[in-house]
C-alpha positions as a Markdown table, in Angstrom:
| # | Residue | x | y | z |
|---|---|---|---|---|
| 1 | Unk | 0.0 | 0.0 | 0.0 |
| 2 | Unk | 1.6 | 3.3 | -0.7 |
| 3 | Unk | 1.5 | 5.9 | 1.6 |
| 4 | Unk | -1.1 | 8.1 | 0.9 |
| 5 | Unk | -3.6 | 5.5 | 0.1 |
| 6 | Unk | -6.0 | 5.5 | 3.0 |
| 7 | Unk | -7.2 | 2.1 | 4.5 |
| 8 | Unk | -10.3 | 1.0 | 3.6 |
| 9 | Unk | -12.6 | 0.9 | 6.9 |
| 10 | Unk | -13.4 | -2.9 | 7.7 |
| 11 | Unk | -17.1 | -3.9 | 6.6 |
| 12 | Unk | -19.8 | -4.8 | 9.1 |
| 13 | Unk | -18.8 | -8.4 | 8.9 |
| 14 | Unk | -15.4 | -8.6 | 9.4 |
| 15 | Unk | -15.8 | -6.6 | 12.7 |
| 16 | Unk | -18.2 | -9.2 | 13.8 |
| 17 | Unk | -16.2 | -11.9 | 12.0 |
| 18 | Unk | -13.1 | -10.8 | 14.8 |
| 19 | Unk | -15.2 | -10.2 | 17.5 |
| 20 | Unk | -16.1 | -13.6 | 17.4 |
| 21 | Unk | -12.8 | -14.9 | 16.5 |
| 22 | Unk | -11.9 | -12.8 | 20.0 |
| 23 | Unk | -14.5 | -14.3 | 22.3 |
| 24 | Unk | -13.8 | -17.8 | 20.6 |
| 25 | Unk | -10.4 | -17.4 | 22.0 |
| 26 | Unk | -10.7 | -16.1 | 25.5 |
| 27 | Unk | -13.4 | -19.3 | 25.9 |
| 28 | Unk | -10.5 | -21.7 | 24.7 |
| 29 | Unk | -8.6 | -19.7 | 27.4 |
| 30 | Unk | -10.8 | -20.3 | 30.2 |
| 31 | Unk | -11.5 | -23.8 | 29.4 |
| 32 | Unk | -8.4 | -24.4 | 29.1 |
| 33 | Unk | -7.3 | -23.0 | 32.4 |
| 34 | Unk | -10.5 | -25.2 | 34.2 |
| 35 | Unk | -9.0 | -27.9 | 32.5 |
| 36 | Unk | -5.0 | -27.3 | 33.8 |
| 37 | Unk | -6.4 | -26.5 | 37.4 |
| 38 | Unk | -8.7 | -29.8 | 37.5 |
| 39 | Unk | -5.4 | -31.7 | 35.9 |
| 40 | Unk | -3.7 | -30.3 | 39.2 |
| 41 | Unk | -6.5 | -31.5 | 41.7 |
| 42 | Unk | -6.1 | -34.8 | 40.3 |
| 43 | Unk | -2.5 | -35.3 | 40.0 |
| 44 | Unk | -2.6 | -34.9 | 44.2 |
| 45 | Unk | -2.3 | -37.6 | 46.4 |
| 46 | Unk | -5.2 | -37.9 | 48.7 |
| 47 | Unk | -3.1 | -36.4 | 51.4 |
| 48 | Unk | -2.2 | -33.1 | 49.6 |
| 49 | Unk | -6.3 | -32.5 | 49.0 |
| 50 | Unk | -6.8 | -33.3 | 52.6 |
| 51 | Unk | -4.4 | -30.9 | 53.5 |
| 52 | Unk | -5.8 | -28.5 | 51.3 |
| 53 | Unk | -9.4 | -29.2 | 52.8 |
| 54 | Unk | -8.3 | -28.6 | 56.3 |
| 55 | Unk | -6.4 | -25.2 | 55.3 |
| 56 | Unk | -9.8 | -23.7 | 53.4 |
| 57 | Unk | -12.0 | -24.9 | 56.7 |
| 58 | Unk | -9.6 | -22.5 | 58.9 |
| 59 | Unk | -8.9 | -20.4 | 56.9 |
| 60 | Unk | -12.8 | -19.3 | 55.6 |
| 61 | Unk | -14.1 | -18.6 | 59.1 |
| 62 | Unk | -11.0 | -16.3 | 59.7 |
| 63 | Unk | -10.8 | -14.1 | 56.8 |
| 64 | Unk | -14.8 | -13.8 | 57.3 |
| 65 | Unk | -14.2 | -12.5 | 60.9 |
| 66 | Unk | -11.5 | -10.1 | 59.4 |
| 67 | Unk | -14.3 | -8.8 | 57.2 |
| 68 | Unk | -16.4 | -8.7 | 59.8 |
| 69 | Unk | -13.9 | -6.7 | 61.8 |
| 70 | Unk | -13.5 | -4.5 | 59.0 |
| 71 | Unk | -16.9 | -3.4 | 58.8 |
| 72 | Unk | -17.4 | -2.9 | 62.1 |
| 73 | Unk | -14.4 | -0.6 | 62.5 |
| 74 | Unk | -15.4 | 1.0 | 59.2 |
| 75 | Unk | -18.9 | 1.7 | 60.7 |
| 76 | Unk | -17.0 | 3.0 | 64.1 |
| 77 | Unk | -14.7 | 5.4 | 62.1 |
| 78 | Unk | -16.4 | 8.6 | 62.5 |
| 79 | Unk | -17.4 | 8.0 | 66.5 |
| 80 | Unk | -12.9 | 7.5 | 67.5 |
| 81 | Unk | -12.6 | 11.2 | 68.5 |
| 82 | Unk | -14.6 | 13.6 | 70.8 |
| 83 | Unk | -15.3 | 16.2 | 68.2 |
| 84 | Unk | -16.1 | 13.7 | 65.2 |
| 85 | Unk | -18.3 | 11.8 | 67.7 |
| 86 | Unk | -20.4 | 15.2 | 68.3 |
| 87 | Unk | -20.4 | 16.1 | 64.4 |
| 88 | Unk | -21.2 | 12.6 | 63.4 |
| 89 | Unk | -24.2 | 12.0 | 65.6 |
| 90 | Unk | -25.6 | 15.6 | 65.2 |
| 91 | Unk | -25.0 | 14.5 | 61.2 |
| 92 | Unk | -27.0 | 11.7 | 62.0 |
| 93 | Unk | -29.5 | 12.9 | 64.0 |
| 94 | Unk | -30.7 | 15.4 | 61.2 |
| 95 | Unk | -30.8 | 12.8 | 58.7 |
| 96 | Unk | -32.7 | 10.6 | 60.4 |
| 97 | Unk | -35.2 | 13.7 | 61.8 |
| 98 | Unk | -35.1 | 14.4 | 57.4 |
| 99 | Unk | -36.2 | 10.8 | 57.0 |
| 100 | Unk | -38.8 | 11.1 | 59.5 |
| 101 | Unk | -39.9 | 14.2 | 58.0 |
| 102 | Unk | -39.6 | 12.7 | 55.0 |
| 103 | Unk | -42.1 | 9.9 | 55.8 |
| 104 | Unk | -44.3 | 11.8 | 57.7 |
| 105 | Unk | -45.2 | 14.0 | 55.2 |
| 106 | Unk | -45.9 | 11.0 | 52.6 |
| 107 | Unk | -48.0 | 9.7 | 55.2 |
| 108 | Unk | -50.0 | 12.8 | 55.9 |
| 109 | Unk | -50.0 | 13.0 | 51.6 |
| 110 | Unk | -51.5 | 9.3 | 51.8 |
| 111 | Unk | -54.1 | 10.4 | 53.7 |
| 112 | Unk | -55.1 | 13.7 | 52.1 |
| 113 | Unk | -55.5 | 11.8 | 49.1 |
| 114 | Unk | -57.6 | 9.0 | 50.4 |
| 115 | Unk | -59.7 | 11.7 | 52.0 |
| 116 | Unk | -60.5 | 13.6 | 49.4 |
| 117 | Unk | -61.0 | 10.0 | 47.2 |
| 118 | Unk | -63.7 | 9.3 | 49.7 |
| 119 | Unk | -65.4 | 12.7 | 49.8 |
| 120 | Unk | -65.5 | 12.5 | 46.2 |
| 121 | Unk | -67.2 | 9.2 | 46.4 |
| 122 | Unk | -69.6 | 10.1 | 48.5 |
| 123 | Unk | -70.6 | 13.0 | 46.9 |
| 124 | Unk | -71.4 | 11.5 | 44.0 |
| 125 | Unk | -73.3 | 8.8 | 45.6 |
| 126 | Unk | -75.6 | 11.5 | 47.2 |
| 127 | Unk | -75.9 | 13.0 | 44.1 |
| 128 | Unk | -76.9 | 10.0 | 42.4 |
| 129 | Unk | -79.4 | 9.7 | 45.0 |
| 130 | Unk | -80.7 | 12.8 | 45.3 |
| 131 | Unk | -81.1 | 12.3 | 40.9 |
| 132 | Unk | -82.9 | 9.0 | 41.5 |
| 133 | Unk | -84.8 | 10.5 | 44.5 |
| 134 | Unk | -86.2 | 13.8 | 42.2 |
| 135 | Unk | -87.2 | 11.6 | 39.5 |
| 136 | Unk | -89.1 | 9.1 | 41.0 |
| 137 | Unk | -91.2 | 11.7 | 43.4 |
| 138 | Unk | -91.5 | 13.6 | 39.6 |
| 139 | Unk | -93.1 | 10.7 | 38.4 |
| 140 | Unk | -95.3 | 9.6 | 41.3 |
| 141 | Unk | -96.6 | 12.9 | 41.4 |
| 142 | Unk | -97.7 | 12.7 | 37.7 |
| 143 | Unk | -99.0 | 9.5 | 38.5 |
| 144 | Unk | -100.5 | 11.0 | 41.4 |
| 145 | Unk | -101.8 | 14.0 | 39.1 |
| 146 | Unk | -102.9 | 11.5 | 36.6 |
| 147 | Unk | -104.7 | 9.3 | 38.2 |
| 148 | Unk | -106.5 | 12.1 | 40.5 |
| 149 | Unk | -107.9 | 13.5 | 37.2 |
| 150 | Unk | -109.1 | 10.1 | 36.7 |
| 151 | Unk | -111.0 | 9.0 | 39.2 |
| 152 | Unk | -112.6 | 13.0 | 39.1 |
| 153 | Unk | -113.8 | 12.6 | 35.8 |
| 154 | Unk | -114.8 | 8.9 | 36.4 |
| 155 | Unk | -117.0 | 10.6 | 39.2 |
| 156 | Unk | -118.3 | 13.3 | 37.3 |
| 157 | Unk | -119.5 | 10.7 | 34.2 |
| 158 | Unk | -120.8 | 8.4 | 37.5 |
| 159 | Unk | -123.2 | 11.8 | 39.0 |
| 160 | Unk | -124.2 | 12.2 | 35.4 |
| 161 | Unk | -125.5 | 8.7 | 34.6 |
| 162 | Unk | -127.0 | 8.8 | 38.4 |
| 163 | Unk | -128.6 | 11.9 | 37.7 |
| 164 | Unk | -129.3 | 10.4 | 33.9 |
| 165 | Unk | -130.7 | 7.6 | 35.5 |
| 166 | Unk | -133.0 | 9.5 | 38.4 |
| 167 | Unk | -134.2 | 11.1 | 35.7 |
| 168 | Unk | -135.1 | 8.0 | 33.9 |
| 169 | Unk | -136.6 | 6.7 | 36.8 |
| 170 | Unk | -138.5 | 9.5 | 37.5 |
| 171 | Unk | -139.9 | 10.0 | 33.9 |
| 172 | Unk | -140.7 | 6.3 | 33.9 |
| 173 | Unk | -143.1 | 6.9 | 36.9 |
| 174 | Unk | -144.6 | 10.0 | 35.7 |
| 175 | Unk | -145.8 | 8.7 | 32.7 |
């Protein structure tokens, strides 16, 4: 390639084409490594792997008290002098007053809410009442109305034919 020839940029492919190549390769490498240490176990004598047994059961406990240890000295740090131990806790006593504040205020928020759910609720219930309420007493008093006018007329036809039928009666007799 001469020197002022650019390189062509590497298509879509090929970079997937070594990316695989590259994760092919570091797999080989691990399994490869699984395989040397299991080689290793094996080539032990039943002594060695005892041995090595023994040293894991005394050694895990200990290193998991030395992290243990570490934790609690790294929890402890901030109380070792007088004037830390005064700025720590007052540090600590306004975030946990923050957090209480904190969840208080959701709290009171929480019941606001539900509250003003429930208000709603029921004032829509009452409404729905007081809607069902005005237009049944609507319609029972047309009803009412209705069947008043009714039973007035039915009267008025009933004196008519009484006093149709008096009549009648009293013609019949007079003649």
């Amino acid at each position: 390639m001469s020197p002022t020839a650019t390189a062509t940029p590497r298509s879509a492919a090929a970079k997937k084409a070594a990316a695989s190549r590259r994760a092919n390769a570091r797999r080989r490498s691990a399994a490869a490594k699984r395989a040397a240490a299991t080689r290793e176990l094996n080539q032990r004598t039943p002594l060695q792997q005892a041995q090595t047994y023994a040293e894991r059961a005394l050694l895990i406990p200990v290193g998991a008290a030395l992290v243990a240890r570490d934790n609690v000295i790294d929890a402890t740090k901030p109380y070792f002098t007088r004037d830390t131990v005064q700025r720590q806790v007052e540090r600590d006593l306004r975030r946990f007053e923050r957090r209480g504040t904190t969840a208080r205020n959701r709290v009171e928020r929480e019941l606001k809410k539900t509250r003003t759910r429930v208000e709603r609720e029921l004032r829509q219930r009452r409404n729905r009442v007081q809607r069902v309420v005005r237009r049944n007493r609507t319609r029972v008093e047309r009803e009412v109305r209705r069947n008043r006018r009714r039973v007035e007329r039915e009267a008025r036809n009933l004196r008519t034919q009484a006093a149709n039928g008096v009549e009648r009666v009293a013609n019949n007799t007079t003649a």
